[in-house]
C-alpha atoms as an extended CHARMM CRD file, in Angstrom:
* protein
*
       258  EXT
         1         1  UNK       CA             -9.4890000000       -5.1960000000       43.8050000000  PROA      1               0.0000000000
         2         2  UNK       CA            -10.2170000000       -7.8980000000       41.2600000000  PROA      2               0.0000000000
         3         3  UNK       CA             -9.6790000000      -11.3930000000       42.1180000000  PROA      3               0.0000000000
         4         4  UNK       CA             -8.4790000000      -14.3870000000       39.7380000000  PROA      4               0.0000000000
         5         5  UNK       CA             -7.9220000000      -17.4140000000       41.1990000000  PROA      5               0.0000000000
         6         6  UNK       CA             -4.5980000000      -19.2270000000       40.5040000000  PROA      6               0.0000000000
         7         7  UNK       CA             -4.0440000000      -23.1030000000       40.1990000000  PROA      7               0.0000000000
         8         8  UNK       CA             -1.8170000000      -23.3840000000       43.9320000000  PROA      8               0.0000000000
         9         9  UNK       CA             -4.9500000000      -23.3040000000       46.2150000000  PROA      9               0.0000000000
        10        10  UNK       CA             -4.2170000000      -27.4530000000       45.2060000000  PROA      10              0.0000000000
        11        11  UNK       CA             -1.2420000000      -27.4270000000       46.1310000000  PROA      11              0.0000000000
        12        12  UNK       CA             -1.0440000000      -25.4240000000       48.7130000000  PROA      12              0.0000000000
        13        13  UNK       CA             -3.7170000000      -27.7190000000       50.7390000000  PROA      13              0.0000000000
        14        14  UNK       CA             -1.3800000000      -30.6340000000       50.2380000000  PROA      14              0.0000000000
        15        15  UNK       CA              1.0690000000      -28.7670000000       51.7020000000  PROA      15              0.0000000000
        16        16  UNK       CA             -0.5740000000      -27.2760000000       54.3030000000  PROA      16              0.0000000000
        17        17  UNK       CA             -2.5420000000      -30.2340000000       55.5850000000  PROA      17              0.0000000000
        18        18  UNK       CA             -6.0680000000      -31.0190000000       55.5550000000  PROA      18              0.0000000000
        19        19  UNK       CA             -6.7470000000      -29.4770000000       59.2080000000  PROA      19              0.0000000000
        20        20  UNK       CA             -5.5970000000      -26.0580000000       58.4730000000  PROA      20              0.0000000000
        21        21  UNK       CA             -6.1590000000      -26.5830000000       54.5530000000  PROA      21              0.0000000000
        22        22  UNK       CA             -9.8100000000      -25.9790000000       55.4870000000  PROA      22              0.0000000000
        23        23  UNK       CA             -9.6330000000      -22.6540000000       56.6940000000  PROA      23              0.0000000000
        24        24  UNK       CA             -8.1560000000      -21.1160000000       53.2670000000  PROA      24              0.0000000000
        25        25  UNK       CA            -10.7590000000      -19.6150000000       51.4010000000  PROA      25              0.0000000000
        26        26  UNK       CA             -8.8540000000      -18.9480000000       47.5830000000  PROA      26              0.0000000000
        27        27  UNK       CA             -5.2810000000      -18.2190000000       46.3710000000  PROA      27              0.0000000000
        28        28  UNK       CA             -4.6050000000      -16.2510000000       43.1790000000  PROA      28              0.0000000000
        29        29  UNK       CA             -3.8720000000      -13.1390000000       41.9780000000  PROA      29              0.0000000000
        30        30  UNK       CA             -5.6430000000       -9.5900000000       41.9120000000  PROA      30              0.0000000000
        31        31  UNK       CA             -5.6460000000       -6.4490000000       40.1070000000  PROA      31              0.0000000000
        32        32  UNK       CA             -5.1720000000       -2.9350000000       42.6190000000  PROA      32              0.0000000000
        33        33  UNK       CA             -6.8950000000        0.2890000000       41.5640000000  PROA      33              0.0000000000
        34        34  UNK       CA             -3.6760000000        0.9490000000       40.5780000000  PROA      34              0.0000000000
        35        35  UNK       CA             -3.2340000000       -1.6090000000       37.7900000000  PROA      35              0.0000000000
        36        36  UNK       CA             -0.9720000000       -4.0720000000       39.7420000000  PROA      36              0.0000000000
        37        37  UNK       CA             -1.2400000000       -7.3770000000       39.9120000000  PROA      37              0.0000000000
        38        38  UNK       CA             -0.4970000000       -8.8930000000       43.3470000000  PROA      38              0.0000000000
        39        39  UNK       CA             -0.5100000000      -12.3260000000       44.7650000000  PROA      39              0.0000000000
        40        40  UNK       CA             -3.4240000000      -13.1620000000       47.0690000000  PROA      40              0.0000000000
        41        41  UNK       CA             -3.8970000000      -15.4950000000       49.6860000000  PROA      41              0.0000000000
        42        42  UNK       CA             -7.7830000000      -15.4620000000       51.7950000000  PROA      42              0.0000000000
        43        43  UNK       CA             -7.9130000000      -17.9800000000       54.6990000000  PROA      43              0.0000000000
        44        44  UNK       CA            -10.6770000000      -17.8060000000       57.5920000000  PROA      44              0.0000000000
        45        45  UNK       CA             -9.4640000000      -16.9230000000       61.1360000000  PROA      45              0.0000000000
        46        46  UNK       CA            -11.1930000000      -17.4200000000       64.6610000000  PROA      46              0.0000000000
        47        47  UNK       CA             -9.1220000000      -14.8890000000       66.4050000000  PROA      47              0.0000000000
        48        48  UNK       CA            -10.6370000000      -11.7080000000       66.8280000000  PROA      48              0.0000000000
        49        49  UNK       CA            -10.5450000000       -8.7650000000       65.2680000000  PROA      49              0.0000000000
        50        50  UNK       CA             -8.9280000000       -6.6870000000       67.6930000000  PROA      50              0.0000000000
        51        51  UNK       CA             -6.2330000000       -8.5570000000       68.5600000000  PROA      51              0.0000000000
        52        52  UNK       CA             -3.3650000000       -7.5680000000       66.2950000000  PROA      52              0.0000000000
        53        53  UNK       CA             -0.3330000000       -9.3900000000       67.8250000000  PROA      53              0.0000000000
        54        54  UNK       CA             -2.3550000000      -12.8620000000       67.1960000000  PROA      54              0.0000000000
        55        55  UNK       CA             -3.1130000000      -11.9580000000       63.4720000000  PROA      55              0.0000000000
        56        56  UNK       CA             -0.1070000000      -10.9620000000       62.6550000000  PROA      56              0.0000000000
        57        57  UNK       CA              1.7440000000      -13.9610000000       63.8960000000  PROA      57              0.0000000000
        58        58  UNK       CA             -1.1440000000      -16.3240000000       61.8670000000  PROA      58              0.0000000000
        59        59  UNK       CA             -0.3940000000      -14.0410000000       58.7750000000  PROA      59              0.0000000000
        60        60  UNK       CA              3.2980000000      -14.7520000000       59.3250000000  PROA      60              0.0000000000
        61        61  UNK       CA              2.5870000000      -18.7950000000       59.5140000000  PROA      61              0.0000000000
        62        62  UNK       CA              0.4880000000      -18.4010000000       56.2040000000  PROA      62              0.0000000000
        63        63  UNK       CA              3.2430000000      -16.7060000000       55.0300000000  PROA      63              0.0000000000
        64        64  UNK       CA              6.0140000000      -19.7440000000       55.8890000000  PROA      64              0.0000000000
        65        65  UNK       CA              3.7660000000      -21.9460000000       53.9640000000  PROA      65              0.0000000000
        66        66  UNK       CA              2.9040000000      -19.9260000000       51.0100000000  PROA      66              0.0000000000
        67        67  UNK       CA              6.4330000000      -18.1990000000       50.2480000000  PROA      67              0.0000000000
        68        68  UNK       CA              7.6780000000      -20.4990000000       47.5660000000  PROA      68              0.0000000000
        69        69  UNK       CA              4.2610000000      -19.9110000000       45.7530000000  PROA      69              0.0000000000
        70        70  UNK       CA              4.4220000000      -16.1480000000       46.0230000000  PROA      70              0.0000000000
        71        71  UNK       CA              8.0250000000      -16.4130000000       44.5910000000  PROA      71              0.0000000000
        72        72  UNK       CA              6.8340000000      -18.5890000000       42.0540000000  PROA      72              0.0000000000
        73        73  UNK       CA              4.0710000000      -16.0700000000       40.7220000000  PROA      73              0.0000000000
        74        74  UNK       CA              7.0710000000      -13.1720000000       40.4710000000  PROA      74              0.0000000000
        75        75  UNK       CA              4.8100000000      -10.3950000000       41.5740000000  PROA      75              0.0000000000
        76        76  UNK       CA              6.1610000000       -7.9000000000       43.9730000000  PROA      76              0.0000000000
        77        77  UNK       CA              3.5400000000       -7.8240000000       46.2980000000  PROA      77              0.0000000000
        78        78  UNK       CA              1.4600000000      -10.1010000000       47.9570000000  PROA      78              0.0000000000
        79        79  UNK       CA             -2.0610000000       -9.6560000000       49.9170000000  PROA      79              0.0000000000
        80        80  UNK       CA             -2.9170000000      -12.4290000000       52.6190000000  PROA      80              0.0000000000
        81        81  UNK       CA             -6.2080000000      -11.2540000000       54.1600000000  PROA      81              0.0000000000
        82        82  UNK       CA             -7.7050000000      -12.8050000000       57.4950000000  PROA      82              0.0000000000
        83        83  UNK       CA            -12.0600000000      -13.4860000000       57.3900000000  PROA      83              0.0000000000
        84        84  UNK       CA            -13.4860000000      -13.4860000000       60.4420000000  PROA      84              0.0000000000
        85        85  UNK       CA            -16.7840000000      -13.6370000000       62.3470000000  PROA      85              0.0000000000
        86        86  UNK       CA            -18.6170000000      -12.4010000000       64.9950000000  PROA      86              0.0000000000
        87        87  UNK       CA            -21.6290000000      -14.6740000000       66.1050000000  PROA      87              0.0000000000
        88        88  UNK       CA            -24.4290000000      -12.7060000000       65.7880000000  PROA      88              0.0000000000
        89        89  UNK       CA            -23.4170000000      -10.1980000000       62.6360000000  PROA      89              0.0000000000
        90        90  UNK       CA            -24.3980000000      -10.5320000000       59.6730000000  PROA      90              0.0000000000
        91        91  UNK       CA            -21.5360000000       -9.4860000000       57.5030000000  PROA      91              0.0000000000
        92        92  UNK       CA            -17.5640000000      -11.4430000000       58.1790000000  PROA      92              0.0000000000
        93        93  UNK       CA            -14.7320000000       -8.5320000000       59.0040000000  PROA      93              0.0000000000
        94        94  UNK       CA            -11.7770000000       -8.7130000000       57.1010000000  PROA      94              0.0000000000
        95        95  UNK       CA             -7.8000000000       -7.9020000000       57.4640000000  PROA      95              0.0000000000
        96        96  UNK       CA             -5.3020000000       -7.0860000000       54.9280000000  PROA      96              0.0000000000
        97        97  UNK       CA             -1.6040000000       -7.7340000000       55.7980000000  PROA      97              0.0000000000
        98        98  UNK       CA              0.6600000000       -6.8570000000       52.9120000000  PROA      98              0.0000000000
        99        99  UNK       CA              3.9800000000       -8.0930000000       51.3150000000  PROA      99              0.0000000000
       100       100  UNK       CA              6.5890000000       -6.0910000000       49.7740000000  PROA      100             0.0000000000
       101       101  UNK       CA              9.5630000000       -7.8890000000       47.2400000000  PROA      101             0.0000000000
       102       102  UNK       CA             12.6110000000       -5.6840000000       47.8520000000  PROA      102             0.0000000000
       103       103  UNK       CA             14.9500000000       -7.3230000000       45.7100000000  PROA      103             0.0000000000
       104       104  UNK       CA             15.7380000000      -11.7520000000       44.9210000000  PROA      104             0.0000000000
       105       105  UNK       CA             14.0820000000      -13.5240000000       47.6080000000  PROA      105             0.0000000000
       106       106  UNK       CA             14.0780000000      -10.0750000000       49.9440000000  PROA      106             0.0000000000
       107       107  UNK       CA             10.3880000000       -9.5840000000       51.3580000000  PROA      107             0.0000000000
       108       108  UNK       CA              9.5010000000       -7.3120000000       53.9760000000  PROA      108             0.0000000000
       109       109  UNK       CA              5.6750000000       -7.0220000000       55.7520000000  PROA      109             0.0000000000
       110       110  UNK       CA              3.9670000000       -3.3830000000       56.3860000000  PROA      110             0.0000000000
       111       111  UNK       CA              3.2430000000       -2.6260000000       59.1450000000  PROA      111             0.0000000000
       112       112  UNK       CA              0.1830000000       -0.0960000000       60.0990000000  PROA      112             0.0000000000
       113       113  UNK       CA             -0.1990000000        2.9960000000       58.0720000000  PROA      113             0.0000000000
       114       114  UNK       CA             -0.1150000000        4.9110000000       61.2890000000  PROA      114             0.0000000000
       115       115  UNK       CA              2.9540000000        3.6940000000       62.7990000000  PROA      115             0.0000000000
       116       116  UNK       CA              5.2620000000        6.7230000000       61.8910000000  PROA      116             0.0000000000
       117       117  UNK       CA              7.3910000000        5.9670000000       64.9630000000  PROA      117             0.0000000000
       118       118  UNK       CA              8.7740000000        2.9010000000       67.7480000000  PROA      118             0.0000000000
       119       119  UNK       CA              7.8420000000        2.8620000000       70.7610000000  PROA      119             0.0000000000
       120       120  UNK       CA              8.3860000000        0.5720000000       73.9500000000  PROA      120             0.0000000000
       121       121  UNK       CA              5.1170000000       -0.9680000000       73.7560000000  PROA      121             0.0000000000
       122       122  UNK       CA              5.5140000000       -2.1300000000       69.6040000000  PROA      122             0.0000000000
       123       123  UNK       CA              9.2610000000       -3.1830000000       70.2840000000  PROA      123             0.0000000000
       124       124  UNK       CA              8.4690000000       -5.3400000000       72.5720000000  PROA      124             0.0000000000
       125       125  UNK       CA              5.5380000000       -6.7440000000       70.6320000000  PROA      125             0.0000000000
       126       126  UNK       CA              7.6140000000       -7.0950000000       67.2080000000  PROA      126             0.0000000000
       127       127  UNK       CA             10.4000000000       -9.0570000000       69.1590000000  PROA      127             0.0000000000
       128       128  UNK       CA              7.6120000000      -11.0930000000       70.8350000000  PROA      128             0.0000000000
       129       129  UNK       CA              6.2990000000      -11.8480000000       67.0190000000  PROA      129             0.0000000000
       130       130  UNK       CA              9.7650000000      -12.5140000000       65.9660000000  PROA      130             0.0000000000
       131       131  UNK       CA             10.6700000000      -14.7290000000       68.4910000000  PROA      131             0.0000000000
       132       132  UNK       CA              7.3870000000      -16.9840000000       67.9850000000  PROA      132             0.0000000000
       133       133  UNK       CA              8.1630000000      -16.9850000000       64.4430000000  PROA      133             0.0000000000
       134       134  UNK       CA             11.5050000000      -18.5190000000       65.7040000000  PROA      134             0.0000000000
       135       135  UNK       CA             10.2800000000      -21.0340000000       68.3780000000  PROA      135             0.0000000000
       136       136  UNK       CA              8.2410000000      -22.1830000000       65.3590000000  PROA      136             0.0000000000
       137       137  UNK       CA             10.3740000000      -22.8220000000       63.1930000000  PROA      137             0.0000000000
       138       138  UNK       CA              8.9340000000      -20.1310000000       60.3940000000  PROA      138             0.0000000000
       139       139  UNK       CA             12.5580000000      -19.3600000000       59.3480000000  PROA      139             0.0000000000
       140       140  UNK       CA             11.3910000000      -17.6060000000       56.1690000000  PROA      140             0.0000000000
       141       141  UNK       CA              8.8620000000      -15.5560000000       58.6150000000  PROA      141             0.0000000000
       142       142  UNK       CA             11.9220000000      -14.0530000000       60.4860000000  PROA      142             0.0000000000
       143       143  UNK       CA             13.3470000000      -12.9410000000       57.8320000000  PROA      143             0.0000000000
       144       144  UNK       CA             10.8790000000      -10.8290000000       56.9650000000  PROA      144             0.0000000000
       145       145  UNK       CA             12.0510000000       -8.1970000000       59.3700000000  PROA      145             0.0000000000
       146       146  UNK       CA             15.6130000000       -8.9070000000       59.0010000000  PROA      146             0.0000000000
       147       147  UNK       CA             17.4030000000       -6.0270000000       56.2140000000  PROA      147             0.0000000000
       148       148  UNK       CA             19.3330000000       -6.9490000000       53.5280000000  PROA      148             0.0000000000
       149       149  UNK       CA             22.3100000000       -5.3290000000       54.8580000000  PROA      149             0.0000000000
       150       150  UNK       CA             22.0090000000       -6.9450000000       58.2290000000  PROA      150             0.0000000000
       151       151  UNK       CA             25.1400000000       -8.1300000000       60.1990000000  PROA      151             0.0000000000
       152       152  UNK       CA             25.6590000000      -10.1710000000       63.4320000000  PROA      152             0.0000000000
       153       153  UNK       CA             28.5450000000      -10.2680000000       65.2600000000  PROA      153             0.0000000000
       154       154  UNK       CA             29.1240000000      -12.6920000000       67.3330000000  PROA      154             0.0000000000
       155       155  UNK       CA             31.6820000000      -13.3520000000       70.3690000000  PROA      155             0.0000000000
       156       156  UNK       CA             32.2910000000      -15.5630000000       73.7620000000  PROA      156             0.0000000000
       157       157  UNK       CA             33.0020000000      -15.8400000000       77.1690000000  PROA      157             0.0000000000
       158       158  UNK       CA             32.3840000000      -19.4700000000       77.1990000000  PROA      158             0.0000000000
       159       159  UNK       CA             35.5580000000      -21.3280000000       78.5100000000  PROA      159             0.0000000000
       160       160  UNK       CA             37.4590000000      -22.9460000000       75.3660000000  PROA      160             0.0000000000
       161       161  UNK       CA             35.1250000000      -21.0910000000       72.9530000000  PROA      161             0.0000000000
       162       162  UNK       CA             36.2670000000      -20.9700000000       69.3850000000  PROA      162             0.0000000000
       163       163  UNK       CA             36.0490000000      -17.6450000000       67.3840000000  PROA      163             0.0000000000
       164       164  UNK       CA             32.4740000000      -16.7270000000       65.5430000000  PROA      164             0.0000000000
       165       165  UNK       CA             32.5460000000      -15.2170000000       62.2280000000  PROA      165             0.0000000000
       166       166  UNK       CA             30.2400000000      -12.4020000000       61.7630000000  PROA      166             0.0000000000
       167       167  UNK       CA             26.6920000000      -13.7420000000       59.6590000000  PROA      167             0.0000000000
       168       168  UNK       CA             24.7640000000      -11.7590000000       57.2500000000  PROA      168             0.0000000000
       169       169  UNK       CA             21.4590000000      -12.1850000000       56.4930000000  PROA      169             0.0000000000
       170       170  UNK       CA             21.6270000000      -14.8180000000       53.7280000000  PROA      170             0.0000000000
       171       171  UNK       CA             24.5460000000      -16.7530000000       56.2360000000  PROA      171             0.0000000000
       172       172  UNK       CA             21.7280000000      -16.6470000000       59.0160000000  PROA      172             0.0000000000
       173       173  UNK       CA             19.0260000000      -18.1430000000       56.4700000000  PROA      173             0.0000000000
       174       174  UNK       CA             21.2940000000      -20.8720000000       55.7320000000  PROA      174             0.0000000000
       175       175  UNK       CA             21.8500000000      -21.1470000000       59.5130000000  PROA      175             0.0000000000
       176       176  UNK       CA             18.3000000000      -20.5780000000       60.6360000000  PROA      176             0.0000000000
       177       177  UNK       CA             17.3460000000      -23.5020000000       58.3850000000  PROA      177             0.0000000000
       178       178  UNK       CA             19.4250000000      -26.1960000000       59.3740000000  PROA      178             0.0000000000
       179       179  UNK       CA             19.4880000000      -25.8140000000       62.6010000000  PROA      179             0.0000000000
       180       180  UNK       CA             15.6040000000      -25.4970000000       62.8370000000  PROA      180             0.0000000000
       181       181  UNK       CA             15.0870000000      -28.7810000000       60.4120000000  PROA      181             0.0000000000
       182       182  UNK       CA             17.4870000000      -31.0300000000       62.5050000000  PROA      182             0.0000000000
       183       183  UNK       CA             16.3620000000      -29.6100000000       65.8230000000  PROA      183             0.0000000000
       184       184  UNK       CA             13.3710000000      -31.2220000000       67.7040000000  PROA      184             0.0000000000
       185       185  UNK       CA             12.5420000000      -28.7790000000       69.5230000000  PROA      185             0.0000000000
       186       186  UNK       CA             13.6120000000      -25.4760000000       69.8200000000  PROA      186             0.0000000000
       187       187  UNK       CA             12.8750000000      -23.2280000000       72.6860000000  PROA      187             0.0000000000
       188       188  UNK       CA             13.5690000000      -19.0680000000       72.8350000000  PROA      188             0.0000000000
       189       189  UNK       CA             13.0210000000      -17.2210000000       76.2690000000  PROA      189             0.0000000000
       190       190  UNK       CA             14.4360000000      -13.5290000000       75.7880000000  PROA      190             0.0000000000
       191       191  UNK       CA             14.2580000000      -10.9070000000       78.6370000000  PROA      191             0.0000000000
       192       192  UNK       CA             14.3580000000       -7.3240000000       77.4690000000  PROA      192             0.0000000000
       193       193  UNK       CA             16.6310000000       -5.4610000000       79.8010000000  PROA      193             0.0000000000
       194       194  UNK       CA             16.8330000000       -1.8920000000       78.5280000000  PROA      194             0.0000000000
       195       195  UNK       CA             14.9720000000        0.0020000000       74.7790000000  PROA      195             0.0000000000
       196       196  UNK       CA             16.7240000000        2.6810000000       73.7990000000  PROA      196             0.0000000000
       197       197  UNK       CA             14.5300000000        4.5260000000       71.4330000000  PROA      197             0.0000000000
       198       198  UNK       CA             16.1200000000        7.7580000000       69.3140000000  PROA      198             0.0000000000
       199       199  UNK       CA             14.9720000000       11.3000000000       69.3600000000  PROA      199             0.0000000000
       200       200  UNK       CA             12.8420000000       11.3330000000       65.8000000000  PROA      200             0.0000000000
       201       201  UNK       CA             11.7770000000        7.8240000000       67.3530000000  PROA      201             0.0000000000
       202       202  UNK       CA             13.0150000000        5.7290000000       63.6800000000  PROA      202             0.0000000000
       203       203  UNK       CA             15.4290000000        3.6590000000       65.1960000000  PROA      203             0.0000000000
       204       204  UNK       CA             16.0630000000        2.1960000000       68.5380000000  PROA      204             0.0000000000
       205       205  UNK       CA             19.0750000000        0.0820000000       70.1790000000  PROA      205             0.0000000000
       206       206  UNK       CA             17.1160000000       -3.0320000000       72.1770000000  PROA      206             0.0000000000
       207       207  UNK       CA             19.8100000000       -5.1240000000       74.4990000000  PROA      207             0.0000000000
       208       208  UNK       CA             18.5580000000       -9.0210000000       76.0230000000  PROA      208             0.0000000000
       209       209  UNK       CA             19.2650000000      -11.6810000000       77.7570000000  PROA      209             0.0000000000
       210       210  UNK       CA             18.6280000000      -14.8870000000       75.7590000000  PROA      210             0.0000000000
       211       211  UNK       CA             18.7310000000      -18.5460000000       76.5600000000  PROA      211             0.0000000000
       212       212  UNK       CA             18.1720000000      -21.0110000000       73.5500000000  PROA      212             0.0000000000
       213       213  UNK       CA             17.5510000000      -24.3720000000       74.0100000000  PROA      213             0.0000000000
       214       214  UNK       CA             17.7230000000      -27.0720000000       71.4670000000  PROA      214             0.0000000000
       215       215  UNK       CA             17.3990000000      -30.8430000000       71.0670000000  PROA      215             0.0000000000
       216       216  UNK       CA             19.1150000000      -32.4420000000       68.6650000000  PROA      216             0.0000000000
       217       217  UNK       CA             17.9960000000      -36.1130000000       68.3590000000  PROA      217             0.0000000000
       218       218  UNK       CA             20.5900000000      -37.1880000000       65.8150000000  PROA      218             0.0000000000
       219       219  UNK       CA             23.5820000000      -36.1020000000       67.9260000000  PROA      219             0.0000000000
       220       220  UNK       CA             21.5260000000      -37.0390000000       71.2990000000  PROA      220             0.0000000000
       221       221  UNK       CA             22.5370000000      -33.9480000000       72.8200000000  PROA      221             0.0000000000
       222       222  UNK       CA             20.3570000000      -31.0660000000       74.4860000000  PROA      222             0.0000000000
       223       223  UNK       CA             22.1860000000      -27.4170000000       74.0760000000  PROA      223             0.0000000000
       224       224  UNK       CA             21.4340000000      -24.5420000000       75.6580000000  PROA      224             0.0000000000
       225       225  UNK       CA             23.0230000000      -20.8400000000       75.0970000000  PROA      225             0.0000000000
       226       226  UNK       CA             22.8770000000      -18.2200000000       77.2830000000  PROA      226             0.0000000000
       227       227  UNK       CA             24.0740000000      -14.7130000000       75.7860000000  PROA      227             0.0000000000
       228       228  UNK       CA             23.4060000000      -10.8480000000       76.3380000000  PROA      228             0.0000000000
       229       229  UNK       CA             22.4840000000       -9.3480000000       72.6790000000  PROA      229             0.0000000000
       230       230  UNK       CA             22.1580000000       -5.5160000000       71.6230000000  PROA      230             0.0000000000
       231       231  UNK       CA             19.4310000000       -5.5040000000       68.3730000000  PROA      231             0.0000000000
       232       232  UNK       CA             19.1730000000       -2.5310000000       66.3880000000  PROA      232             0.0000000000
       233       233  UNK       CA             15.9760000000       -1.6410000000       64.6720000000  PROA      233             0.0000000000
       234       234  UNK       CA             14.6800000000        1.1350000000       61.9230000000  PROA      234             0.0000000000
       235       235  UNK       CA             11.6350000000        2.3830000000       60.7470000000  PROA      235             0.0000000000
       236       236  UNK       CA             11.5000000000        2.4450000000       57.6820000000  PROA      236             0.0000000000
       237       237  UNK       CA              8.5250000000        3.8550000000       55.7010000000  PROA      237             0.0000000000
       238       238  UNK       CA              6.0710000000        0.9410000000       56.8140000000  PROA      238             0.0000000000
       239       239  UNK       CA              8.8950000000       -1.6560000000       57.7890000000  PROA      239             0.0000000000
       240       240  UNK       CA             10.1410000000       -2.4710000000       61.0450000000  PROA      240             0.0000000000
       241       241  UNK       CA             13.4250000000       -4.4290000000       60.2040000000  PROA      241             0.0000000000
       242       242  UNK       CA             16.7180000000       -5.4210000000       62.2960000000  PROA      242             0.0000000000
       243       243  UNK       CA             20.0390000000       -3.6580000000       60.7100000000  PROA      243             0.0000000000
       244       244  UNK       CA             22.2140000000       -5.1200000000       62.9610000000  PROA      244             0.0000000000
       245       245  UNK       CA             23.2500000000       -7.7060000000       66.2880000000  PROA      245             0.0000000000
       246       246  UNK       CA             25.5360000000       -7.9800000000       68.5860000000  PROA      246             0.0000000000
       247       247  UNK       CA             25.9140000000      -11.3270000000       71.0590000000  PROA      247             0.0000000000
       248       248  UNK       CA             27.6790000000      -12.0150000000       73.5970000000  PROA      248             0.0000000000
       249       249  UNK       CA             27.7540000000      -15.6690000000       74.5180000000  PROA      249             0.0000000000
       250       250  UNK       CA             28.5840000000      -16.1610000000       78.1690000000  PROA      250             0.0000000000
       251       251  UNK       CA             27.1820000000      -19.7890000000       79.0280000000  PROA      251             0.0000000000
       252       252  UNK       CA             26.8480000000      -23.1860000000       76.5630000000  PROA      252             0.0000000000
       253       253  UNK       CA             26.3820000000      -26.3660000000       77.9100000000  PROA      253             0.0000000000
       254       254  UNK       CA             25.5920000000      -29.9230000000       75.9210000000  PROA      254             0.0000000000
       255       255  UNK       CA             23.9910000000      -33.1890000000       78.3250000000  PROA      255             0.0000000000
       256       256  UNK       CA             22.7640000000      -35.7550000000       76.8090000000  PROA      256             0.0000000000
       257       257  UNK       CA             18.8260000000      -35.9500000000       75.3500000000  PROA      257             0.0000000000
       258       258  UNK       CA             16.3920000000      -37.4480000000       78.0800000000  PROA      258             0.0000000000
């Protein structure tokens, strides 16, 4: 792979910040084997090698920083790739985590080559990812495993509850955004109750309990939401996305911020 650097490393330090601007190593573009050109993103990491679950949540945190420069370049793929050390060896280890455009502002991550099914173990994993991409407020992160065609629906046992209308994917962006930018803090605790995984094992029905809490200094309130959700996820190829959600809110409560 041939690498040309681009002019965003810049900007992309600015944006960044200086502490975390000095682990990036260069930003550009690079040529495949296969004649195309793909973004590229090198940053150093301290985490080891071994431990995917921890990469691949500091890949997706590169990612919420970087996405408006990978849209900018209009390539359809980008590369971010971890550098690491071990004390004592001479040579740094490296890790690719790729980017796929699957349409306008539609990206999806790969996941291994040799995940050719789910199982309990990843599921749980991939909602603990998602869910730290959440509590961080990586919005465009999340959506990385959410497909295009994804739906939730959306209704209450709450007393005096008012009816939800079902969200798609761009409605939940929108959503996801606003409530994470106004929010102070956002918390996410999820308990997986049952996995459900299907015979050829590319698709699996995952229902949780959930409580949200959020502070909202502008309206001085604290919210919490307590809800039962059923998640459906497909392998597809190398992507592990959400198709569709079902919630069932049975507890909110507002007091006021301490």
């Amino acid at each position: 792979m041939r690498v040309v650097l681009g002019a965003g490393l810049l900007l992309l330090m600015l944006l960044i910040g200086p502490a975390s601007a000095d682990e990036i190593i260069a930003i550009g573009n690079a040529t495949t084997d296969e004649g195309q050109v793909v973004f590229t993103l090198k940053y150093h990491t301290s985490l080891a090698k071994t431990d995917d679950a921890a990469l691949r949540k500091e890949a997706d945190l590169y990612w919420q920083r970087a996405v408006q420069d990978v849209e900018n370049s209009r390539r359809l793929r980008a590369v971010f790739t971890a550098v690491g050390h071990v004390p004592g060896e001479k040579e740094d280890w490296t890790r690719d985590f790729v980017f796929a455009r699957r349409g306008p502002g539609n990206w999806h991550t790969l996941e291994a080559e040799d995940r050719t099914k789910l199982d309990e173990p990843f599921v749980r994993v991939f909602f603990e990812r998602f869910d730290a991409d959440a509590q961080r407020k990586l919005t465009d992160a999340m959506l990385l495993y959410v497909a295009p065609e994804w739906v939730l629906t959306t209704q209450s046992e709450a007393p005096n509850a008012s009816a939800q209308p079902d969200m798609g994917r761009a409605d939940f962006s929108r959503a996801m955004h606003f409530v994470l930018f106004v929010a102070s803090k956002y918390k996410l605790e999820r308990k997986i109750d049952r996995i459900t995984i299907s015979k050829d094992g590319l698709s699996t029905e995952v229902e949780s309990h959930e409580v949200e809490d959020l502070d909202l200094p502008v309206a001085r309130q604290h919210r919490q939401t307590v809800s039962r959700s059923t998640d459906s996820l497909e392998l597809r190829g190398r992507f592990v996305l959400l198709t569709k959600a079902a919630a069932v809110i049975e507890k909110e409560t507002e007091t006021a911020a301490k």
